[in-house]
N, C-alpha and C positions, 0 to 999 in steps of 0.2 A: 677251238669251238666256243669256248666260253669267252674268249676275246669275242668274236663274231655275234655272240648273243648281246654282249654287253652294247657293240656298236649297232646292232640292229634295235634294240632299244630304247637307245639314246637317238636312234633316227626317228622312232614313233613318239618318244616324247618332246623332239625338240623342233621336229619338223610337221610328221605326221599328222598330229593333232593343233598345229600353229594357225591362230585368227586373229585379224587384229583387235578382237575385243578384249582376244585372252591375253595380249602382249602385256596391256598395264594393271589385269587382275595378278598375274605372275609375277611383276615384277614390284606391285603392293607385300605379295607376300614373303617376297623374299626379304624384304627389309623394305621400311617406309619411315617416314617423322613421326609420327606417330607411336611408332612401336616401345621406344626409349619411355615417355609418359606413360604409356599405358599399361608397360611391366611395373614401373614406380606405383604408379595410381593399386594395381589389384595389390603391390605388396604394401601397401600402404592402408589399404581396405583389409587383405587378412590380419594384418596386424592390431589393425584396429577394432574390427568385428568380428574376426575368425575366432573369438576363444585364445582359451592356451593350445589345441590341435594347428588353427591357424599361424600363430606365431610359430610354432615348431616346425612346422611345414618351408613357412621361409627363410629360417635358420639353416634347416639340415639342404634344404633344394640349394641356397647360396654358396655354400660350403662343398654341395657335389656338384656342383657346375664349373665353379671356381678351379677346384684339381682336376678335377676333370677334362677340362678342357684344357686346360697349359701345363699337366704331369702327363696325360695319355694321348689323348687325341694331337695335340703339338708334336708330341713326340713319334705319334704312329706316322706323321704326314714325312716328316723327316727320315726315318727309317725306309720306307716301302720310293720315296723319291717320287711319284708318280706324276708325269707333267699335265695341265688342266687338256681339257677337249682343244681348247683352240689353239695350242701347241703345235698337237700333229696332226691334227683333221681343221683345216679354216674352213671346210667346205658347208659343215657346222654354223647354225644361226648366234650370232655371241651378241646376248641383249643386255648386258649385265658390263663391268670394270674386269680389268686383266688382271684379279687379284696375283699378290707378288707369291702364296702359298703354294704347297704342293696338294694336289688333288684326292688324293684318298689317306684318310677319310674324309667323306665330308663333314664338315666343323656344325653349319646350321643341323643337318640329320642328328649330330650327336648330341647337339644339345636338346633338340625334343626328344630325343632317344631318354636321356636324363629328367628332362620336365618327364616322360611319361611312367618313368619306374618310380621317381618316388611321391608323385602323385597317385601313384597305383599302392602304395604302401600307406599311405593316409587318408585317402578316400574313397569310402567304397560306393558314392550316390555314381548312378550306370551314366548320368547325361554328363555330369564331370569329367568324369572317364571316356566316354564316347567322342565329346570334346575336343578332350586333350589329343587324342588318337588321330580324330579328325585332322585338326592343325598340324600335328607333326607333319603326317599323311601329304599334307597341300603343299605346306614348304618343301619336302626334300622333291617332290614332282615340280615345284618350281624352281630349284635348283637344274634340275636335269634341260625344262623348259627353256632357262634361258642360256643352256650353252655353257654353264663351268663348272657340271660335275659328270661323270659318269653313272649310269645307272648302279654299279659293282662300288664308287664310292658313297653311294646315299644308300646301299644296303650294310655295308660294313658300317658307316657313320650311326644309322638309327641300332645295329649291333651292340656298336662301343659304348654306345649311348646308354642302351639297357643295361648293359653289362654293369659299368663307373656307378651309374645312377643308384643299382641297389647295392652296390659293393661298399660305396663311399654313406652311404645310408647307415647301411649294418655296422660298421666300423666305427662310424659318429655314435650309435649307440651302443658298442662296445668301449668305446673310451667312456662316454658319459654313465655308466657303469661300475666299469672300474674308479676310473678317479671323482664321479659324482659322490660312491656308497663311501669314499675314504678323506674326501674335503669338503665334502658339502651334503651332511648327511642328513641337515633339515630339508634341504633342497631339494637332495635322492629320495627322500618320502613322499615329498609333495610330486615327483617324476621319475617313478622307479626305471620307468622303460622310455626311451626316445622315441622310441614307434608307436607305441600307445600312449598320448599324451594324458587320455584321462581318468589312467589307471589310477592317479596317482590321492593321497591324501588331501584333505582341503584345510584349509583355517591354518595353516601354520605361520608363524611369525618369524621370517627371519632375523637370527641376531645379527649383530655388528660385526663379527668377526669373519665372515664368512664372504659379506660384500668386499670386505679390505683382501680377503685373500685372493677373491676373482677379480678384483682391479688390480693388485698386482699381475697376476697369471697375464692379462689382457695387458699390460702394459708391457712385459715380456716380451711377450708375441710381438707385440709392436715393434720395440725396440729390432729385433732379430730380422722381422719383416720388412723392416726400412734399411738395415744395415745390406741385408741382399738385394733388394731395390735399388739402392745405390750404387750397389758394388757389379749390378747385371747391365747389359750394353741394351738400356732401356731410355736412359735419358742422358743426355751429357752435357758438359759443362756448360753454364751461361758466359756471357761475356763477362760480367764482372765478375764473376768467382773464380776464371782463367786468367783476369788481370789483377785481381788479388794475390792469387797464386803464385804471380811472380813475383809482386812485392816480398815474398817470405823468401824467397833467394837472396835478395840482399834487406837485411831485416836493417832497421832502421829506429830513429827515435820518434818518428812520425811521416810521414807521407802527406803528396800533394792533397787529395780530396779528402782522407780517415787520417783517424789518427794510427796508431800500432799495433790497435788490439786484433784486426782481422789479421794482418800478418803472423800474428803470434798463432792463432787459431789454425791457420794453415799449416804454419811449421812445424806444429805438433804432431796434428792429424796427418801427415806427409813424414813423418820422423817414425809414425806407429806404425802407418799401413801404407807406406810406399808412394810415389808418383802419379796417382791413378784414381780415379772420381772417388774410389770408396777412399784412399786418403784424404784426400780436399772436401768432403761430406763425412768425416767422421764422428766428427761433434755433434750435430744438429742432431738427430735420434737421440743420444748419448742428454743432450740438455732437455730436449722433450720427455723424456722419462723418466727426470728424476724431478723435473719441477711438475709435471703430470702428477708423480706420486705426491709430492710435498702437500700441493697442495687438495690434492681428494685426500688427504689426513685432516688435513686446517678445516676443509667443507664438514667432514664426516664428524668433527669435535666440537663442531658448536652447532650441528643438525642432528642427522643419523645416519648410519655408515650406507644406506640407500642411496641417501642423496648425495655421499660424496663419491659415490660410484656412478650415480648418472650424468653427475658434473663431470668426470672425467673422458666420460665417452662424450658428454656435451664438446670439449674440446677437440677432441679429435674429430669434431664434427663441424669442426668452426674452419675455413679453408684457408682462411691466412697463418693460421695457426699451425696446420696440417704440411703445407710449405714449407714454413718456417723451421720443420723435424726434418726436414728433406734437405734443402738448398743451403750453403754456408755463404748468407750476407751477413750483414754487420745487424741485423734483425735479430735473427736467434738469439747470440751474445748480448743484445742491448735490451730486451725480454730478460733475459735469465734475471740478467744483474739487477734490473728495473722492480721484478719482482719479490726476489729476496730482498732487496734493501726494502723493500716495503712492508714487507713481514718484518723483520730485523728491526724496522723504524715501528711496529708496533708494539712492540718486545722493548723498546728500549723507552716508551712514553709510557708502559703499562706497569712493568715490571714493580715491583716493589725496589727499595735502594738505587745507586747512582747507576745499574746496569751496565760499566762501561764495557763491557766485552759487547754487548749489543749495539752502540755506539758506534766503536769500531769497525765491527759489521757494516753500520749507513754507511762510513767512512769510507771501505774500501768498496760498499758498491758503489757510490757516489763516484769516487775515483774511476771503477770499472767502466761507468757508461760513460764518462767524460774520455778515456782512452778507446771507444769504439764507435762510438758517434756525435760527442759533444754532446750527448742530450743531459749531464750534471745539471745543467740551471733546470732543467722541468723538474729531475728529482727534487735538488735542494728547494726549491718553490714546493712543490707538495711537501716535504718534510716541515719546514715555516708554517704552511697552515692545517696540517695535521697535529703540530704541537697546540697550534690555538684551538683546532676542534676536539680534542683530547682533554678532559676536566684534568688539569693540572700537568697538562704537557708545559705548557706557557717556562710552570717553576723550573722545568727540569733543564731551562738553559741555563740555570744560576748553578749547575753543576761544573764538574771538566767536561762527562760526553762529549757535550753537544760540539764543543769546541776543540775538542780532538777527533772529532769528524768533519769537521772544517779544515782539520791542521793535515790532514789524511787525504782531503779533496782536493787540497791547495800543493800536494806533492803531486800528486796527480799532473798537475798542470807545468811543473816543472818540463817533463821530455817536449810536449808540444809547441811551447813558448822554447825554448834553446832550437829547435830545428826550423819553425817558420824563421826567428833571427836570422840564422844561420840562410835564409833560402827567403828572403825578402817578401816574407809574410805571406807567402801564395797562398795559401789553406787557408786564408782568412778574405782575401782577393776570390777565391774559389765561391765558399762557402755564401758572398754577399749576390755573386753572378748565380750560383741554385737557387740562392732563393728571390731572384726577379727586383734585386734593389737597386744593379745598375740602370735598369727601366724606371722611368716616369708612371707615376701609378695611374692606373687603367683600370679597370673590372669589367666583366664579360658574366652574365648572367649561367654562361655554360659552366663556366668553370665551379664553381658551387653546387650546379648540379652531378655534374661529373663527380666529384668529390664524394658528395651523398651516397649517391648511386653506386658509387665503387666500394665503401666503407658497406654499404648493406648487404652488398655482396660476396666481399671478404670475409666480414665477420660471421655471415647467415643473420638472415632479415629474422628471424625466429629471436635470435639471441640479443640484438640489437635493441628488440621489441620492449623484455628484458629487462635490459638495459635503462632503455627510456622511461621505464616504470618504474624504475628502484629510482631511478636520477627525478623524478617528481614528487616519489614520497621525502627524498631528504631537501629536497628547492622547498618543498611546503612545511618542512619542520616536522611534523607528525606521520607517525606509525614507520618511522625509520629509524632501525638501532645504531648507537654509536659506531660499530662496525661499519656500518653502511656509507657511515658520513667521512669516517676513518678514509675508507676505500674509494669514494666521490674526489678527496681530495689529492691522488694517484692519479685519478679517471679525469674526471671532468674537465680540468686547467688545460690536458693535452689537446683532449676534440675543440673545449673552444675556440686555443691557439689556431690550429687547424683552419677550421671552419672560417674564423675571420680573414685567416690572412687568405682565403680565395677569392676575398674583396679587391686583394691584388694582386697573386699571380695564380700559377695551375699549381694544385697542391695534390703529390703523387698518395694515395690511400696508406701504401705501407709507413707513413709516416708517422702515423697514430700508432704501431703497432705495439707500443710498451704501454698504452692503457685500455687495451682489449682484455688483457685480465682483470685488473683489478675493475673491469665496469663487469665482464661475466661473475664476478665473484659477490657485486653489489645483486647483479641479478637473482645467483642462484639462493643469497639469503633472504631477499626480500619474496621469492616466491616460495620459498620454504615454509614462510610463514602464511601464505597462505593457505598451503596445502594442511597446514597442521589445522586450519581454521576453517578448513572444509571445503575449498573451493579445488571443485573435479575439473574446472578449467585451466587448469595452472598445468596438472599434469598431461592434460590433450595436447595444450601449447609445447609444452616440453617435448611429448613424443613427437608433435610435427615437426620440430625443430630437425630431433635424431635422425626423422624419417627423410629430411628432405638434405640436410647437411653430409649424412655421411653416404651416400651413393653421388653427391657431388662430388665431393674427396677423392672417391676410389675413381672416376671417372677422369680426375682431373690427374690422376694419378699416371693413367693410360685411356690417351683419349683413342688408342686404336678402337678398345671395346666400344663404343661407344658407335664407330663404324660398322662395327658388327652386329652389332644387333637393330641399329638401322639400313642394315645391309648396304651402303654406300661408304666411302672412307668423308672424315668430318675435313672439309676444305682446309687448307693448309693455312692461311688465311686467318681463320676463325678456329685454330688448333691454341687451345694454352698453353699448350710445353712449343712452340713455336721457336722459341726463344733457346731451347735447350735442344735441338734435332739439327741435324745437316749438318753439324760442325766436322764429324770425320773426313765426309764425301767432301767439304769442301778443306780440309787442309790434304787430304790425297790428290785433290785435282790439282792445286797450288804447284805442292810436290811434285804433281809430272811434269807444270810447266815452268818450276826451278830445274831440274835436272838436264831437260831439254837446252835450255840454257847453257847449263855448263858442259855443253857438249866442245863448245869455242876454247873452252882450257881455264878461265878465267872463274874465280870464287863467284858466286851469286849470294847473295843475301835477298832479304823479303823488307820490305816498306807495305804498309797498312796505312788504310786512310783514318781509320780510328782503335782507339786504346783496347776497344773491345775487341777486334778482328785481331790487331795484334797479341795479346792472353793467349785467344783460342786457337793462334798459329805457335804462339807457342807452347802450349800444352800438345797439340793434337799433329803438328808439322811432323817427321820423323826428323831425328837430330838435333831439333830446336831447346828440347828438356835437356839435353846434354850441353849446348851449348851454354846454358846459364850460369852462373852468374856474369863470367868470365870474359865471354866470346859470343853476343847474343847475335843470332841466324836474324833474330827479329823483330823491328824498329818499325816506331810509326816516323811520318813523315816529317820534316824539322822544317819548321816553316817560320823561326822568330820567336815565337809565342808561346808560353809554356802553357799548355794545355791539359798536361797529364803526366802523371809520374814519367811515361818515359821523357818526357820531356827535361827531368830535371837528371837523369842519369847523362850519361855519355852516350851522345850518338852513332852513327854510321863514319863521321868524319874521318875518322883512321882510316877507313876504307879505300884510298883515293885508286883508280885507277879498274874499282871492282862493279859488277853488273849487280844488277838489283829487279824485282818480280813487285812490280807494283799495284797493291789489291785495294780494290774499294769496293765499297756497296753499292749494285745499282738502282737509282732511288726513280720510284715508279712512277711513270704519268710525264719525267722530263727529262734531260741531260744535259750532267752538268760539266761544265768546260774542265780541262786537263788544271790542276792547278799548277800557278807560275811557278813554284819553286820549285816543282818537279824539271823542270825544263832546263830552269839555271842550274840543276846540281849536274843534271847528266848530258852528255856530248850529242847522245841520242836517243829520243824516245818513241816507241811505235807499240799501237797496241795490237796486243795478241787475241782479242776474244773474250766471249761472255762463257761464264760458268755457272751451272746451275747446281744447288747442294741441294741434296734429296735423303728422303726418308726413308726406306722401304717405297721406291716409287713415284713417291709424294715431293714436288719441287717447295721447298721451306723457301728456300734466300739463292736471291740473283746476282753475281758479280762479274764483273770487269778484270781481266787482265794487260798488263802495261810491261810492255819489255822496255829497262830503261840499260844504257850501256854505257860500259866506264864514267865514274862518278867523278867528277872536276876535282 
């Protein structure tokens, strides 16, 4: 009976009342471009004009949506299994995507279900309310509308909805309660109750110790939050962090493209927590958190511990930065070191006496970023002229230090130089072909742009801004502190380098990435002093920065949300994790058509058309993690020319006599010819088909399969 009601329901909402005017008012509401702006813009406007009720509002509502929807609602659709309408009934109008979810609850009902309860707990104006009621109201009717819910899931959805909404409410203000009245007890006076924002005390002055305790707490969090992020089947490896990864199988004294130190970083993290992303990711959070804290102490000790707590969430609002705690390239580690030795280099020009433990310190960062990306000469170059901008830096090379961090840089360079010897200076051959010197020099007006463009984007155009402004007070000499000038010369050498050399090739953004602190840090003191000097736009700027920075982050973090609340999935195409999706689907598809293969009795192995599809075959191939170091399943293609690490190991040649699954990329808009050497190695070669690697649905990346047999 209540089946039959449900389907007679679903017949007058989806059919019965069906006009084509109402087609694209329905399917406006169920999700539109729009929608993504215009939840930003009102949370951006309560934050900004709401009072303190307003801000609390978008705090507690973010935080019950948040659980709420991926602890209950994720969880009830998985439980109960329920397949969408156009499953079992096609007979049903489907105006909407075949989302890959299970049906009840519905996800949209439960999220208004949420926006309406703790809206209903903050505001009591009736048109607010009315509203809010209203829009729930029209989306879950336009869910039914377009064919991919059931009436029984958008009653249960706006249910769960109410239910989480006040539940996750009440609870935000029983913690904040609890642990407000016993850590933050100037805080608890000024906000006795989470529900009643403006019960609370006015005029109070928070001290210092209280901002450093909630930046750690938040840093925490963090830490903990990215560790499960990492460790959840949410994002998976890139190419090069697959093909790093193998380098730490056979560790080495240096490598074709890097030097050792990303190897080193693997083998750890892979030694601590196993074979598996949260091993090969377990750094990056691990270095975000503790240079996060380092340095909102450093901010907090020459401002106020406000400012080194909004500097901190400033970072985590910076997107290359935000990455950079997530993914294990040669970034993270060339950050870390980049910026300690730049602290450690001010400690050791400042200090009273010869400091030479501080010294030391440049020494072995200086060596550290020379063993993970070559970038020694940018440090040692700002160190040179941060001794001249430092009143009596200059004297302190007439000490040892300086010159035991020379002696320190210069060991350093020992392992790199004996292995290119040893391997006819490839890495050096490598290094001049990345950066466009085999080419004739050219310029292209794009390339500069693109550069710009990309660096504003990484860093957030807010912070950049910044940036730009600290870097004019210390170019014009005046109203810039020594610090500032300190910290310019860390920052400024890198963007320029940068910036010029787009004069002559394309220059990828992440390349700056070791002076995006020290220029945020020139920032955050040069507007410190504004703020201290009265200027209320310093702080506007700052909150647009947070407000626009860190819902890009979380965004970028999981761009499914993002289709969600535009109600369309975001083109696979224009997806940023692009790059980190489809690798399971496509080393499983691999794997049926190796297996298939050895049905003839004969070993197969796998050939890769590049360094990166080879990594993530062998990370994600079954068998291929075990076959390393030893017996690898998986080779790129030997074609003469060394190209890339596998290049310089041992190839397939032992092989002779064995079948091989040969994969490439297939690159859009042409097709390109079978490469000759594939030909010469094998007796026979015929191709199997195209494979497409998918998301949840979503086609990422297209490949080619090649049956090649018995290898010469």
């Amino acid at each position: 009976m209540l089946q039959a009601l449900d389907l007679r329901l679903l017949w007058y909402f989806n059919r019965g009342i069906a006009h084509p005017w109402l087609d694209p008012v329905m399917q406006f509401l169920s999700g539109n471009a729009l929608l993504v702006p215009g939840v930003v813009a009102l949370a951006v406007a309560l934050v900004g004009w709401g009072g303190r009720r307003g801000r609390v509002f978008v705090v507690v509502l973010a935080l019950a949506l948040a659980a709420g929807d991926s602890q209950v609602n994720n969880r009830l659709k998985k439980l109960f299994e329920r397949p969408r309408p156009f499953v079992d009934h096609p007979e049903f109008r489907l105006l909407a995507g075949k989302g890959p979810s299970f049906s009840m609850p519905s996800g949209h009902a439960a999220i208004w279900g949420g926006i309406v309860a703790v809206t209903f707990l903050y505001w009591r104006r009736r048109d607010v309310r009315a509203l809010v009621v209203a829009t729930g109201l029209a989306v879950g009717i336009s869910r039914m509308y377009l064919g991919v819910h059931y009436p029984s899931d958008v009653a249960v959805g706006w249910a769960v909805g109410l239910a989480y909404g006040v539940a996750l409410a009440r609870m935000a203000a029983w913690g904040w309660d609890r642990l407000g009245r016993r850590f933050f007890p100037g805080w608890h006076r000024a906000l006795p109750n989470l529900l009643e924002p403006e019960a609370g005390e006015r005029g109070l002055a928070p001290s210092q110790a209280p901002w450093q305790r909630l930046g750690w707490i938040v840093l925490a969090l963090l830490l903990a939050g990215r560790w499960a992020y990492v460790g959840a089947p949410v994002i998976e490896l890139s190419e090069d962090e697959a093909y790093q990864w193998v380098w730490s199988k056979r560790l080495d004294w240096s490598y074709y493209s890097k030097p050792a130190g990303i190897a080193l970083a693997h083998w750890l993290g892979t030694h601590v927590a196993g074979d598996r992303e949260l091993g090969v990711r377990l750094l990056p959070p691990l270095l975000g958190f503790v240079l996060s804290g380092v340095l909102m102490r450093w901010v907090a000790r020459r401002t106020d511990g406000r400012t080194g707590f909004l500097f901190m969430l400033a970072l985590q609002a910076t997107p290359l930065l935000a990455v950079g705690s997530v993914l294990l390239t040669i970034d993270p580690l060339t950050v870390f070191l980049y910026t300690l030795g730049m602290l450690a280099t001010w400690r050791a020009l400042t200090d009273p006496g010869p400091a030479l433990g501080w010294w030391l310190a440049v020494g072995a960062t200086m060596a550290g970023t020379l063993l993970t990306k070559y970038f020694a000469p940018f440090q040692l170059a700002a160190v040179l002229l941060a001794s001249w901008v430092v009143p009596g830096g200059a004297r302190r090379w007439r000490g040892a230090g300086p010159w035991m961090a020379l002696g320190v840089l210069l060991l350093g360079t020992i392992p790199i130089l004996a292995w290119n010897a040893e391997h006819g200076w490839v890495a050096f051959t490598h290094l001049g072909e990345r950066g466009g010197l085999h080419h004739a020099w050219s310029y292209r007006p794009s390339w500069t742009m693109e550069f710009v463009g990309a660096v504003a984007g990484l860093w957030n155009p807010i912070w950049l801004g910044f940036v730009a402004w600290a870097t004019w007070g210390v170019l014009r000499g005046r109203g810039a502190g020594m610090e500032e000038r300190f910290l310019a010369c860390f920052c400024l050498p890198v963007l320029a380098f940068y910036l010029a050399y787009t004069l002559r090739a394309r220059v990828h953004p992440n390349w700056i990435a070791a002076a995006v602190l020290p220029g945020m840090l020139m920032g955050v003191l040069r507007a410190h002093r504004a703020w201290v000097a009265g200027s209320m736009g310093t702080w506007r700027w700052a909150r647009a920065g947070l407000l626009l920075g860190l819902p890009c982050v979380v965004l970028v973090h999981e761009t499914e949300w993002a289709g969600k609340l535009a109600g369309t999935p975001l083109p696979a195409r224009l997806d940023p994790l692009k790059r980190v999706r489809g690798h399971r689907d496509f080393a499983a598809q691999v794997a049926v058509a190796r297996t298939n293969m050895m049905q003839g009795g004969r070993p197969v192995f796998v050939i890769a058309d590049h360094y990166g599809r080879a990594g993530l075959l062998s990370f994600y191939l079954p068998g291929a993690r075990e076959s390393l170091p030893d017996a690898p399943v998986v080779h790129t293609l030997r074609t003469g020319k060394v190209s890339s690490q596998f290049d310089v190991w041992p190839g397939y040649e032992t092989r002779k006599g064995e079948d091989a699954v040969f994969v490439r990329r297939l690159a859009s808009g042409r097709e390109d010819p079978l490469p000759g050497a594939l030909k010469e190695q094998f007796e026979a070669v015929e191709r199997l088909g195209e494979i497409e690697a998918r998301h949840k649905d979503r086609v990422f990346h297209r490949y080619e399969l090649w049956e090649c047999r018995r290898l010469r």
